[in-house]
Residue, then its C-alpha position, 0 to 999 in steps of 0.5 A: x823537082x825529084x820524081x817518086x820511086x814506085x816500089x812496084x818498078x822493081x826488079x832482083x838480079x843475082x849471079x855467082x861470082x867467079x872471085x868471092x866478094x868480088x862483085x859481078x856485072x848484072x843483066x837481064x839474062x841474070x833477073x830471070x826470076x818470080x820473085x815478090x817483095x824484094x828487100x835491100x837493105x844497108x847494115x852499117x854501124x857509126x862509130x860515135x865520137x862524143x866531144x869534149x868540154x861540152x855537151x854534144x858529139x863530133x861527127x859520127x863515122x860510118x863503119x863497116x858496110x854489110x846488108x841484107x837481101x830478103x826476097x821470096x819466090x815460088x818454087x818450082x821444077x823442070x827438066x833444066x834445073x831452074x835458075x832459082x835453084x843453080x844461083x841461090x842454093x849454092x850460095x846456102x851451102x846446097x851443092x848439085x850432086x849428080x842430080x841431088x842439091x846436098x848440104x856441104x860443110x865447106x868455105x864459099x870457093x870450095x866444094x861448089x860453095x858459092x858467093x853470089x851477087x844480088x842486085x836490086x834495080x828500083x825504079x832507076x836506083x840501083x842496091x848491090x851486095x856483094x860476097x853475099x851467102x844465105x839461108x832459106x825457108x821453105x813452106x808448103x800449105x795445103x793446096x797452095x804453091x810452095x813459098x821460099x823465102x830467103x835471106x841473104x847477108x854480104x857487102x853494101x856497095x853505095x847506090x846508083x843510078x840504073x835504068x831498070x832492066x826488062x828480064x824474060x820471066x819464066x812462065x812454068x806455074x808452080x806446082x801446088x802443094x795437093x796430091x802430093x807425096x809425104x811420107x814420115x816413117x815407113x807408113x805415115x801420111x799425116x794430115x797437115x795443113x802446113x810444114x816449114x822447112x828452114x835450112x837455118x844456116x848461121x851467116x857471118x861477114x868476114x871481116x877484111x881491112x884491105x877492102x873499102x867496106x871492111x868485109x871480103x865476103x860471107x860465110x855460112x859457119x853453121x847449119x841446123x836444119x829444122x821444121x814444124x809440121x801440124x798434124x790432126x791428133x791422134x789416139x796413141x794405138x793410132x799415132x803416138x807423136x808424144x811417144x817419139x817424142x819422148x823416145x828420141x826417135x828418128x823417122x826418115x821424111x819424104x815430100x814431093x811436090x808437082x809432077x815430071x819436068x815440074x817436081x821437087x822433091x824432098x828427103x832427110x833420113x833422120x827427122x826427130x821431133x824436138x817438141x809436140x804440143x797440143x793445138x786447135x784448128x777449125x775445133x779440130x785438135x791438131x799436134x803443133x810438132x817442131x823437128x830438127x833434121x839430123x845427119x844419116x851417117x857419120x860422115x854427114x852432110x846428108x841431112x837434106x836432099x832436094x832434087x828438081x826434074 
């Protein structure tokens, strides 16, 4: 008689490779994450191979093995830079520079670019991608921890049986989003109920016929940084949201969240409204405004920064 899978005895495990694609041993000390509804799931093709004579197929073939890995988490800060941010956002072209993650334009093994591999231990199944990079989307709600979720893409490798693993979860609370710092331009503090943040990396897998899955890794070939944020409208001697709209204006963004040794903070020196429509919350009109993040300079790669203390 088989024994049911309970999809609450689950645990993710993730660490950067030292070889891209090259898949890494997991343990506990590699699991020491928060992390909520954890999902791993195969994206394989079968080549059909249709008969002849009659109707009915030969048998199909299972073509290259690639997945995804979709997970959120709470995000917080610390002295030591948090285990969530030195795996993950190398492995979304995030780069630690003297203290500030910044969005690099470079291949995973170069410019700190990372590939990661994320294991997901079920109830004594055990689901591992290889090769894995990705993109994430942060969301701040008044009041509320900020979430993270994000979206990995690497190599299926097939299934098998684990024990589960027992990590020492960290124990800081996330900061809540209140009492926090935005700041849009050099004066505006608007009233928000929400701001998401996407890092909107484009993720391929590179395909390889010297590998038994037919990739050898992932790789982030685009980036376009963008957002929406819901201010309380206002008369245009106030605040002229449609007026930046229209004139292509450009606004450095500040956010912070939390206080020292569980901060994170936010800056990009070119937010640009991309879209501003009118809206209604509690009967209370609002400006539902989608953005874009441009670079700063022209050397780029300055878009975002995020630093964690």
């Amino acid at each position: 008689m088989t024994i049911p899978l309970l999809r609450k005895r689950r645990v993710l495990a993730a660490k950067i490779e030292t070889t891209v694609g090259a898949a890494e041993t997991l343990s506990a000390s590699d699991a020491v994450f928060n992390v909520y509804t954890a999902d791993v799931q195969a994206n394989i093709e079968m080549t059909q191979r249709m008969g002849q004579g009659v109707f009915g197929p030969l048998p199909s073939v299972a073509g290259a093995r690639g997945g995804t890995a979709t997970f959120s988490l709470d995000l917080i800060g610390g002295e030591t830079t948090p285990a969530w941010a030195s795996t993950f956002l190398p492995a979304c072209g995030f780069v630690l520079d003297t203290g500030v993650y910044l969005p690099v334009t470079r291949p995973p093994g170069s410019g700190g670019v990372k590939t990661i591999t994320i294991g997901s231990y079920q109830d004594g199944l055990y689901k591992v991608l290889r090769g894995c990079m990705g993109t994430a989307v942060f969301t701040f709600k008044a009041g509320v921890p900020v979430s993270v979720l994000f979206t990995f893409t690497g190599i299926w490798n097939p299934p098998t049986d684990v024990t589960i693993i027992a990590p020492d979860y960290p124990n800081v609370l996330p900061p809540r989003f209140a009492d926090s710092g935005l700041l849009i331009g050099s004066s505006w503090n608007p009233k928000i109920e929400q701001l998401t943040i996407d890092l909107g990396n484009t993720v391929v897998l590179r395909e390889d016929p010297g590998d038994i899955s037919g990739y050898c890794s992932a790789v982030v070939t685009d980036r376009l940084i963008v957002g929406q944020l819901n201010p309380e409208a206002a008369l245009v001697a106030g605040r002229d949201d449609f007026g930046d709209w229209l004139s292509s204006e450009e606004q450095a963004i500040e956010l912070s969240v939390g206080e020292e040794d569980n901060r994170v903070a936010f800056a990009a020196p070119a937010l640009q409204f991309q879209n501003v429509q009118d809206a209604d919350r509690n009967s209370v009109q609002i400006n539902d405004i989608n953005f874009q993040l441009n670079r700063g300079t022209d050397g780029g790669d300055d878009e975002l920064a995020i630093t964690i203390d």
